[in-house]
C-alpha positions as CSV (number, residue, x, y, z in Angstrom):
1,X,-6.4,-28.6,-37.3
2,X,-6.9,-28.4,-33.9
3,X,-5.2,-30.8,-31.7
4,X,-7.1,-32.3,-29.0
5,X,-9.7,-30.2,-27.7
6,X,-10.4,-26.4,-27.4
7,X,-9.9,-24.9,-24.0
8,X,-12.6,-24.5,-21.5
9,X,-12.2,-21.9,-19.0
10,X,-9.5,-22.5,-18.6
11,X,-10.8,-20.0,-19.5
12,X,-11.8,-18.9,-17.5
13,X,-12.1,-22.6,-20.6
14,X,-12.1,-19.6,-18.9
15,X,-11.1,-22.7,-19.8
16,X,-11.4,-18.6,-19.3
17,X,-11.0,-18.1,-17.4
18,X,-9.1,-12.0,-13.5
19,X,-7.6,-9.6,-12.4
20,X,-4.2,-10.2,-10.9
21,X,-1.3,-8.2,-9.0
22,X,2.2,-7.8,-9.1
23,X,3.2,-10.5,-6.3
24,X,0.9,-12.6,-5.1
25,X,0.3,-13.2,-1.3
26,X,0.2,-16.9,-1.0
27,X,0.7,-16.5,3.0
28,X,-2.9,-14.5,3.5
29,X,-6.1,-16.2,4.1
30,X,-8.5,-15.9,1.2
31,X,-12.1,-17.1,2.3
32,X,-13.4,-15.1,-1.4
33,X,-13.0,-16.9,-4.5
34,X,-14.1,-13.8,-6.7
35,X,-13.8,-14.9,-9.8
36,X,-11.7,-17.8,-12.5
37,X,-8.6,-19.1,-10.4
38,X,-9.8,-16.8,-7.4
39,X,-8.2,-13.3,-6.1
40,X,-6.1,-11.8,-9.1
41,X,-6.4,-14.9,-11.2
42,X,-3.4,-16.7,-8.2
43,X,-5.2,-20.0,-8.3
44,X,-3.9,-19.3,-4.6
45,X,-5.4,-19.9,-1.0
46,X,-3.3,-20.2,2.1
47,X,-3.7,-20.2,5.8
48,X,-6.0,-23.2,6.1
49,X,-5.2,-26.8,5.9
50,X,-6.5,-28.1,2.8
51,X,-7.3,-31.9,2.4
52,X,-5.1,-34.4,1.2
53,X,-7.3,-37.6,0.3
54,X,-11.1,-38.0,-0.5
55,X,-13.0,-39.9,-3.1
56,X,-16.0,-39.2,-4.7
57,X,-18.4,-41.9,-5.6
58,X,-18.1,-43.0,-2.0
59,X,-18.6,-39.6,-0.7
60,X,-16.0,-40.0,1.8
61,X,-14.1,-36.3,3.0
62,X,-16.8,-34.8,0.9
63,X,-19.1,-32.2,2.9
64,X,-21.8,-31.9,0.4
65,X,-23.3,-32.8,-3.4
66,X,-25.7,-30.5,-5.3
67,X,-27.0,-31.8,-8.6
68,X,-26.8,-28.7,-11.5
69,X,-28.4,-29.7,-14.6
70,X,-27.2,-29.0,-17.9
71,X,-23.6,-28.7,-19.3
72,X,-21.4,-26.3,-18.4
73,X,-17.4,-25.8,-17.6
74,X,-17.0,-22.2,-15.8
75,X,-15.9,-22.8,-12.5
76,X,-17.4,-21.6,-9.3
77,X,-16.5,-18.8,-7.7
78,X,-17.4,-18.1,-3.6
79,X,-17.7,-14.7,-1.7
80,X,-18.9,-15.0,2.1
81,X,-21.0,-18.0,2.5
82,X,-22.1,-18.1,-1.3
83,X,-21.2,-19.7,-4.0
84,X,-22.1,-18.7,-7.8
85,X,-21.9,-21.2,-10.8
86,X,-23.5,-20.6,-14.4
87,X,-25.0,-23.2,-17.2
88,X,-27.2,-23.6,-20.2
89,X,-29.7,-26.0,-19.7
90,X,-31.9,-28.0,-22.3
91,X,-34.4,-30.9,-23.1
92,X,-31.2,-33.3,-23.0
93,X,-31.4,-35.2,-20.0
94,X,-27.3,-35.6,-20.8
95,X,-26.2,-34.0,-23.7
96,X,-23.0,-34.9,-25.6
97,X,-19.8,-34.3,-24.6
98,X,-16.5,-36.3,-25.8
99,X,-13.0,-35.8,-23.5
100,X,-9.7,-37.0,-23.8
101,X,-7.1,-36.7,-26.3
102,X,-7.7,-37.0,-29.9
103,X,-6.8,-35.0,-33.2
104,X,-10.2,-34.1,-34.8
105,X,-11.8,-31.3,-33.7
106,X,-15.7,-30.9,-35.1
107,X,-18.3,-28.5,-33.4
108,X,-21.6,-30.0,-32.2
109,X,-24.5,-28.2,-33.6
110,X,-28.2,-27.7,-31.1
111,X,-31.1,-26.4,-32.9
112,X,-33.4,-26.6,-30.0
113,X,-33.7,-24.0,-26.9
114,X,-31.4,-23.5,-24.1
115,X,-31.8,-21.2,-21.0
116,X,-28.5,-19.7,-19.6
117,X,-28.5,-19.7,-15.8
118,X,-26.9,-18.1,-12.9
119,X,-27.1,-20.3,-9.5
120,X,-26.1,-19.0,-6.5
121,X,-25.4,-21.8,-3.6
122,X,-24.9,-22.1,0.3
123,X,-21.4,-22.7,0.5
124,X,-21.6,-24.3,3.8
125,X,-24.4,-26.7,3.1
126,X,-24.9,-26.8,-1.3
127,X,-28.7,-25.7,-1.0
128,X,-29.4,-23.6,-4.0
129,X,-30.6,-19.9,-2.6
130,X,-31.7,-18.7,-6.0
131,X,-31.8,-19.6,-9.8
132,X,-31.9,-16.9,-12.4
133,X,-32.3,-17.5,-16.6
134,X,-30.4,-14.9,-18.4
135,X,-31.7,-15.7,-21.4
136,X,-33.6,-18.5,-23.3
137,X,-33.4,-19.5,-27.0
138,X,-31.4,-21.7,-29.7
139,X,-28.0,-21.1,-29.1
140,X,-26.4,-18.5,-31.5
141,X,-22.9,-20.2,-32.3
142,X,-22.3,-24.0,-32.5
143,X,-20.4,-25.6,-29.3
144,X,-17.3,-27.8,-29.8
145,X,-18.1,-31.2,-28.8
146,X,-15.4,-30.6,-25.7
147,X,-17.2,-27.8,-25.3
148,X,-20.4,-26.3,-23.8
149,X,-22.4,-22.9,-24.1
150,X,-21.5,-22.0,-20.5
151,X,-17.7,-22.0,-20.4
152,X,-17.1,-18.2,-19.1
153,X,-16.6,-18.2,-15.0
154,X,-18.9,-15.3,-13.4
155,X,-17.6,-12.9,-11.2
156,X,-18.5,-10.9,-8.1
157,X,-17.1,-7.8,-5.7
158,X,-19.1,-8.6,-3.1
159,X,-22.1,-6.4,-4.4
160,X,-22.7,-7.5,-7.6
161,X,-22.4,-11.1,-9.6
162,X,-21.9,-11.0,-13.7
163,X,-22.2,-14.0,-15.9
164,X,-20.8,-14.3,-19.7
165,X,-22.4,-16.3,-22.3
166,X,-20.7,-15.2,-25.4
167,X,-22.8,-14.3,-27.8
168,X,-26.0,-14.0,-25.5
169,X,-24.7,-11.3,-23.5
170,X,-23.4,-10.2,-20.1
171,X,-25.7,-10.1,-17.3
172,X,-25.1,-8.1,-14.0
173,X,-27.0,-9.5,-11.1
174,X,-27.0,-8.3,-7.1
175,X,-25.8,-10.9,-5.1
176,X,-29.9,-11.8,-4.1
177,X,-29.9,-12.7,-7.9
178,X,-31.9,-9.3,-9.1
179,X,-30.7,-8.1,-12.5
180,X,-29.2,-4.8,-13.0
181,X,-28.0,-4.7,-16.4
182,X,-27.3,-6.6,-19.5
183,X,-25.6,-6.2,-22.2
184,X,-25.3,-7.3,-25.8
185,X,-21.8,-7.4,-27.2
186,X,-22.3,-8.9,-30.6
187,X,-22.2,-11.7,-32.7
188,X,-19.2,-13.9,-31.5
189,X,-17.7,-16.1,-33.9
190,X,-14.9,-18.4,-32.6
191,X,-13.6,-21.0,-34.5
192,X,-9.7,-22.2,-36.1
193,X,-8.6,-19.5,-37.7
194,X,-8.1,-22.1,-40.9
195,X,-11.3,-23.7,-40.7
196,X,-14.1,-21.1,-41.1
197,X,-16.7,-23.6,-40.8
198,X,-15.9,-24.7,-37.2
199,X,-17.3,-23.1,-34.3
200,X,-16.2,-23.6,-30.9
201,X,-18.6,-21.7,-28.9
202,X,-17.0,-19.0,-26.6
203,X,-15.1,-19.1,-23.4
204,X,-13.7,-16.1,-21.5
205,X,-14.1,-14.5,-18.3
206,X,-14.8,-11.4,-16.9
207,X,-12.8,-9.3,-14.7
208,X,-14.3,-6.9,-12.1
209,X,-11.6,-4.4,-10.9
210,X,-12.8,-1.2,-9.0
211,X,-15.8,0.2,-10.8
212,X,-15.3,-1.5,-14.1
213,X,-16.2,-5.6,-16.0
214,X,-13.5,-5.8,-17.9
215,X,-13.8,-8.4,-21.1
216,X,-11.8,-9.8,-23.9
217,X,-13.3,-11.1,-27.1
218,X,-11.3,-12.6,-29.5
219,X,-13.8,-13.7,-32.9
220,X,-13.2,-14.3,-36.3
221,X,-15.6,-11.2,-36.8
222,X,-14.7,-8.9,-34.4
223,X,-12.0,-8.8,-31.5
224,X,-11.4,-6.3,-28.7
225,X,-10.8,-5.5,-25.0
226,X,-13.1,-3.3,-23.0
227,X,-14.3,-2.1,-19.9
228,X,-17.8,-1.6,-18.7
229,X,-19.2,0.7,-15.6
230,X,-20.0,-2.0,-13.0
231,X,-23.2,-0.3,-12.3
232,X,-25.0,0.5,-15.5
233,X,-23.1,-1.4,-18.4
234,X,-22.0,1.5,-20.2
235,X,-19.1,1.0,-22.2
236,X,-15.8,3.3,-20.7
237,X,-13.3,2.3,-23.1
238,X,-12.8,-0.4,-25.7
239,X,-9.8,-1.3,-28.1
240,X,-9.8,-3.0,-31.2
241,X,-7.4,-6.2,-31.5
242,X,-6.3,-7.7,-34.2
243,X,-5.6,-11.5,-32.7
244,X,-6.7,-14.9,-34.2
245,X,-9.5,-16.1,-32.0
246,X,-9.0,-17.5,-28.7
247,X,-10.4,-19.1,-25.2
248,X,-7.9,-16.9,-23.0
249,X,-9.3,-14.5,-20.1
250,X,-7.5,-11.2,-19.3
251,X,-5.7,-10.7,-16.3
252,X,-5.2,-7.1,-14.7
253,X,-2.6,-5.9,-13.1
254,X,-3.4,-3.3,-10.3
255,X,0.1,-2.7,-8.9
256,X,-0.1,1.5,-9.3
257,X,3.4,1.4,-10.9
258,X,1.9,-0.4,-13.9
259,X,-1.7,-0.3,-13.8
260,X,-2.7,-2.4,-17.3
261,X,-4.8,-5.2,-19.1
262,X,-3.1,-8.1,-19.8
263,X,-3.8,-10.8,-22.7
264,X,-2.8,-13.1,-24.3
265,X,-3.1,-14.0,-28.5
266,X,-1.0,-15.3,-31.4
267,X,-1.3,-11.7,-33.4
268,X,-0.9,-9.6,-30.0
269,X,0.4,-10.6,-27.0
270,X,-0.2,-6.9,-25.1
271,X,-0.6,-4.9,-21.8
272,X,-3.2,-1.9,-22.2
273,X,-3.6,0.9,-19.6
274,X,-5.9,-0.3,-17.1
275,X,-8.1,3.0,-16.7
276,X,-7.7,4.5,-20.9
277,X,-7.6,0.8,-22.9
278,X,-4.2,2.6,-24.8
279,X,-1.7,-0.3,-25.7
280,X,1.4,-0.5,-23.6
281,X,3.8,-3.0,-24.8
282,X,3.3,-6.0,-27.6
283,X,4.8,-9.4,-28.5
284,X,3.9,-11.2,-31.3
285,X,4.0,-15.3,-32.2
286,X,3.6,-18.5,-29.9
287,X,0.9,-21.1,-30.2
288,X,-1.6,-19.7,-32.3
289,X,-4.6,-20.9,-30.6
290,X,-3.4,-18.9,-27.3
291,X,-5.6,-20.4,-23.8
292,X,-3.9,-20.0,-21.0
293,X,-5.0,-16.5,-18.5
294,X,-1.6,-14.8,-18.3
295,X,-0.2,-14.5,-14.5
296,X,1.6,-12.3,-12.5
297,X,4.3,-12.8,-9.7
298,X,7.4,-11.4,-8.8
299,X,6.8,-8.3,-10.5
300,X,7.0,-10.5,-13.9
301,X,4.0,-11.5,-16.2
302,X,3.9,-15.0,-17.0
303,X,2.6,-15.6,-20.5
304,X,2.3,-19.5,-22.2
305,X,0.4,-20.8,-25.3
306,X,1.0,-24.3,-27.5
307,X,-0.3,-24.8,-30.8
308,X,0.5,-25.1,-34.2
309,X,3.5,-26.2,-33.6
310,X,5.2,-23.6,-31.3
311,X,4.9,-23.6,-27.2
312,X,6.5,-20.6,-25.8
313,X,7.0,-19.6,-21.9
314,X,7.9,-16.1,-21.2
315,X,8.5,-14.5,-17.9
316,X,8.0,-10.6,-18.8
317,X,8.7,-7.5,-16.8
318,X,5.6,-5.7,-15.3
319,X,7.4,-2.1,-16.7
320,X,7.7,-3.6,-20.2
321,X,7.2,-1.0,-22.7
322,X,6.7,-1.2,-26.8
323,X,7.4,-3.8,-29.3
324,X,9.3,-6.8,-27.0
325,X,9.6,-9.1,-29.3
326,X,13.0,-11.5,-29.2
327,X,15.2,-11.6,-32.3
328,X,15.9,-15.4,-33.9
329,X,19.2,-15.6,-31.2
330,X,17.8,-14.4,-27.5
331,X,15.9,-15.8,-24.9
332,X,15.5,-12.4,-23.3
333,X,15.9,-8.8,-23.8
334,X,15.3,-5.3,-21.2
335,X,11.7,-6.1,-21.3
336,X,11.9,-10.1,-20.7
337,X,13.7,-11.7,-18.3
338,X,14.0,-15.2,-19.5
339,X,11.8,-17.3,-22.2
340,X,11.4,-20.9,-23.4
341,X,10.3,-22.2,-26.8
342,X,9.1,-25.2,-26.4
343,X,7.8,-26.4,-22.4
344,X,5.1,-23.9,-22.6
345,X,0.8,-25.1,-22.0
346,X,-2.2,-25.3,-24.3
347,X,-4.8,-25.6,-22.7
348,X,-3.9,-24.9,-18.5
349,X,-3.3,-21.7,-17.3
350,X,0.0,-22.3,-15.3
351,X,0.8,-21.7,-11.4
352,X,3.1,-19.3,-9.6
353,X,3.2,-20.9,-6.0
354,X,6.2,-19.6,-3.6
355,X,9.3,-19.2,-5.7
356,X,8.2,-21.8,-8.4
357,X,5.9,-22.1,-12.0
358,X,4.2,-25.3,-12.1
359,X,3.4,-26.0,-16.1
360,X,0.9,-29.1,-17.0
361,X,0.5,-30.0,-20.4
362,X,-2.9,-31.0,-22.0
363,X,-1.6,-34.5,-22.2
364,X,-0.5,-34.5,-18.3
365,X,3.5,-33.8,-18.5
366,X,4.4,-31.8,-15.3
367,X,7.1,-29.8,-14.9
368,X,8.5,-27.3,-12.3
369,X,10.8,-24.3,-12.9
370,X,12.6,-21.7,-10.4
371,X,10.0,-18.6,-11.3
372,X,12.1,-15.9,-11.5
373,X,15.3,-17.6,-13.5
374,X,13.0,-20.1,-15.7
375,X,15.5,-23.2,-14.3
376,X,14.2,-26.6,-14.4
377,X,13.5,-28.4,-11.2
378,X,11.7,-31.4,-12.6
379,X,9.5,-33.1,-15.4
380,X,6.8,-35.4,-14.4
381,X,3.9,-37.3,-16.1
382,X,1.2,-37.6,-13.9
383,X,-1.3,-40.2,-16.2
384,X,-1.3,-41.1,-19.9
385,X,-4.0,-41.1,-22.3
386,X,-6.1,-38.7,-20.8
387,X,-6.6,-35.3,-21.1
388,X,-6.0,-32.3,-18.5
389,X,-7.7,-29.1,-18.8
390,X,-8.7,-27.7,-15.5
391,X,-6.2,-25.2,-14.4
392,X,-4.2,-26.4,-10.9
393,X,-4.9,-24.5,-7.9
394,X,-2.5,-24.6,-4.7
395,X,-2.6,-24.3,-0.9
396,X,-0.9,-25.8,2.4
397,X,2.2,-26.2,0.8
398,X,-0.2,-28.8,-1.9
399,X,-0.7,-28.0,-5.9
400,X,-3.6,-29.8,-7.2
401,X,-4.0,-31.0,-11.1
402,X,-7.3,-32.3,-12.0
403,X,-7.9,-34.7,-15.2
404,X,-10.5,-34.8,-17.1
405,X,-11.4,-38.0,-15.9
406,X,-12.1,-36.8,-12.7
407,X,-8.8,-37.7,-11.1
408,X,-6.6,-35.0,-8.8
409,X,-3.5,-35.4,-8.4
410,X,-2.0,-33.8,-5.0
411,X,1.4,-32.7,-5.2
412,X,3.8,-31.3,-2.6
413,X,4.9,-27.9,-3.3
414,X,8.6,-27.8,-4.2
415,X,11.8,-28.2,-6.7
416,X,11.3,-32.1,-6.0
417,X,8.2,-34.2,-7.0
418,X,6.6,-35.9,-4.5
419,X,2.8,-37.3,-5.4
420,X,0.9,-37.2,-2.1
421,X,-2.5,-38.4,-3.1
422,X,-4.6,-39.7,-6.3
423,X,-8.7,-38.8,-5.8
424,X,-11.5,-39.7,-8.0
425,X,-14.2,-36.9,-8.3
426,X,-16.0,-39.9,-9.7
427,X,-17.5,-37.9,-12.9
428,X,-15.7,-35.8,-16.1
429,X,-14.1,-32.2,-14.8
430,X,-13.4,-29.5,-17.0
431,X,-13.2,-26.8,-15.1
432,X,-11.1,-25.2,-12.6
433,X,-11.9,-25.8,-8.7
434,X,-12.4,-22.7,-5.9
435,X,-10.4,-22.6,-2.6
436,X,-12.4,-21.1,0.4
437,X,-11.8,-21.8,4.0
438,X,-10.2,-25.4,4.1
439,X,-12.9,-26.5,1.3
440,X,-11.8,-27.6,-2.6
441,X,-15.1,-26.9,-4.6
442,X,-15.1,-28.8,-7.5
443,X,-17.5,-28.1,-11.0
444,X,-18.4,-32.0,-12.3
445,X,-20.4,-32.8,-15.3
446,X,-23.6,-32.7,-12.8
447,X,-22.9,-32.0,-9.6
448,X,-20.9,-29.0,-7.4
449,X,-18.9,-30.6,-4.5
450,X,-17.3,-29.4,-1.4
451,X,-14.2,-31.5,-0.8
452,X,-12.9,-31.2,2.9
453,X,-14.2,-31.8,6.4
């Protein structure tokens, strides 16, 4: 059964939810947030102070508050002055969703119309600049009542924006909100892969990397990894997987020594050539209900599920070739630098920030380790009895964790803990927030907010 809750976009639900590069550059100002956890999937934006303290219901250090209806965990994203956010929207004035921690795990059928919408936002100011319905109907697939039938985080180049809504399609917009393509990818069934009557919903986001929308779905009925031309739709590669479903987003890595797709999955753990979809390397085992994006740094690929009883972290090299797996006795092999078995995440897609990995447990256990060695530095719980889901983000030397609750914790970056501010958001968060230009942007239950001066 599943534990707790499902992931959310992580993912990028999304809570899925990205491309990614070998090292990332946590020194370089990053004004665009392009897509879940921001440029390559870093959950990284330095050069600008970042705030410390704020608080929500009081609207104090907070810049603006646009209502969104509906229900909906993708995170925004921000390129320029705009920001982008999706939802589905209904005759619910405030439809049903349950957080925290608990051990049942039933979906939440809605036999009664939705419309799936792309928003697109001033960033300076919140005023919505346009609103566009992808599609409008009963939803396909049943949601998970942590769930929602917008999980997926869009993503934009600059020229174009795409939303994800599982099985309603993919939807490529310009960024004035005119729609270029569309495109149906199937029946998506996502559910335990023990428990063929629950359904989850879906929740994984797409990738733009040069000319291609790269997407990972991982069904019950059908799972694969494919790339699309960004400017009609048309399918330019696409490989079958055989994985157990999941909520996980791929991650690619554009470094030209090792150009590849990277996901993660219970049944396949893999890399695939970036520009032919042919599988590079594989590793098998882990949690398998696999979440977490996987992440790149230090020319090593950081991959962490928990599920089921198993909760690996494994730091693996970028040039890893063919079957990888560990025998019964090793922590590491040529193709892995160093592994753990049991400190690794469910639901949060961990953080590479300077030389260390922040991972945060769904149940709000923090711990630090040296990234390229995989030594401990500390162990923290933030709260208990609540739930964390939202993936941290960092910046100005600060790592921020979000609960589901609403509360953010503000950490100082380091091998020592140091808790440097609690904020209320004052409403449930799910999702993961975007960094631009001294601003957190947080995704609520019903509002976006701009967090800084």
């Amino acid at each position: 059964m599943l534990r707790g809750h499902i992931a959310i976009v992580i993912a990028g639900l999304t809570l899925s939810l990205l491309p990614c590069v070998v090292e990332a550059d946590s020194k370089a100002t990053q004004p665009n947030w392009p897509s879940f956890r921001g440029n390559h999937a870093n959950g990284v934006s330095d050069g600008t102070a970042l705030p410390i303290a704020w608080d929500g219901p009081t609207s104090t250090n907070i810049a603006w508050k646009t209502s969104i209806p509906g229900l909906a965990h993708s995170s925004p994203i921000v390129w320029d002055n705009r920001l982008y956010i999706t939802s589905a929207e209904s005759s619910q004035a405030d439809p049903y969703l349950r957080v925290g921690l608990f051990g049942e795990s039933p979906d939440h059928p809605e036999d009664f119309e939705h419309e799936y919408v792309t928003y697109c936002l001033d960033k300076n100011s919140g005023k919505i600049l346009w609103r566009q319905v992808a599609y409008k109907g009963k939803p396909k697939v049943k949601r998970h009542i942590k769930a929602t039938h917008a999980n997926c985080t869009p993503a934009t180049d600059g020229k174009h924006v795409v939303s994800f809504f599982g099985s309603n399609g993919l939807y490529c917009y310009d960024m004035d909100g005119q729609l270029s393509w569309k495109k149906d990818l199937g029946y998506l069934d996502a559910g335990p892969p023990r428990a063929d009557d629950l359904q989850w919903g879906f929740s994984s986001s797409p990738v733009i990397h040069e000319n291609m929308v790269i997407v990972q779905c991982a069904a019950r009925n059908i799972s694969f990894i494919t790339a699309l031309n960004i400017k009609d739709g048309s399918e330019l590669w696409r490989t079958s997987r055989e994985v157990y479903p999941g909520w996980g987003s791929p991650t690619v890595l554009a470094d030209k020594r090792f150009p590849q797709v990277i996901t993660n999955g219970f049944k396949h753990i893999g890399g695939y050539d970036l520009y032919t979809g042919k599988p590079l390397w594989h590793l098998q085992g882990g949690g398998d209900i696999p979440v977490p994006t996987p992440v790149v740094a230090n020319d090593l690929i950081y991959i962490t599920n928990a599920h089921g009883g198993q909760a690996p972290v494994y730091a693996i090299h970028a040039s890893a070739k063919g079957d990888i797996n560990l025998t019964d006795d090793q922590t590491s092999n040529e193709h892995i630098a160093w592994s753990h078995m049991k400190i690794g995440n469910y639901m949060q897609t961990p953080l590479v920030y300077g030389p260390h990995l922040y991972c945060c447990r769904d149940s709000g256990i923090l711990a630090c380790y040296d990234a390229r060695t995989g030594k401990k530095q500390y162990r923290k719980r933030l709260a208990s009895g609540i739930g964390f889901t939202s993936s941290p983000v960092a910046g100005d030397n600060k790592v921020y964790f979000t609960s589901e609750e609403g509360d953010v914790y503000v950490i100082k970056a380091g091998s020592e803990y140091e808790l440097l501010a609690k904020n209320t958001l004052g409403e449930i968060c799910m999702s993961s927030p975007a960094i631009s230009e001294g601003r957190l942007y947080f995704r609520t239950q019903h509002h976006v907010m701009a967090v800084g001066n």
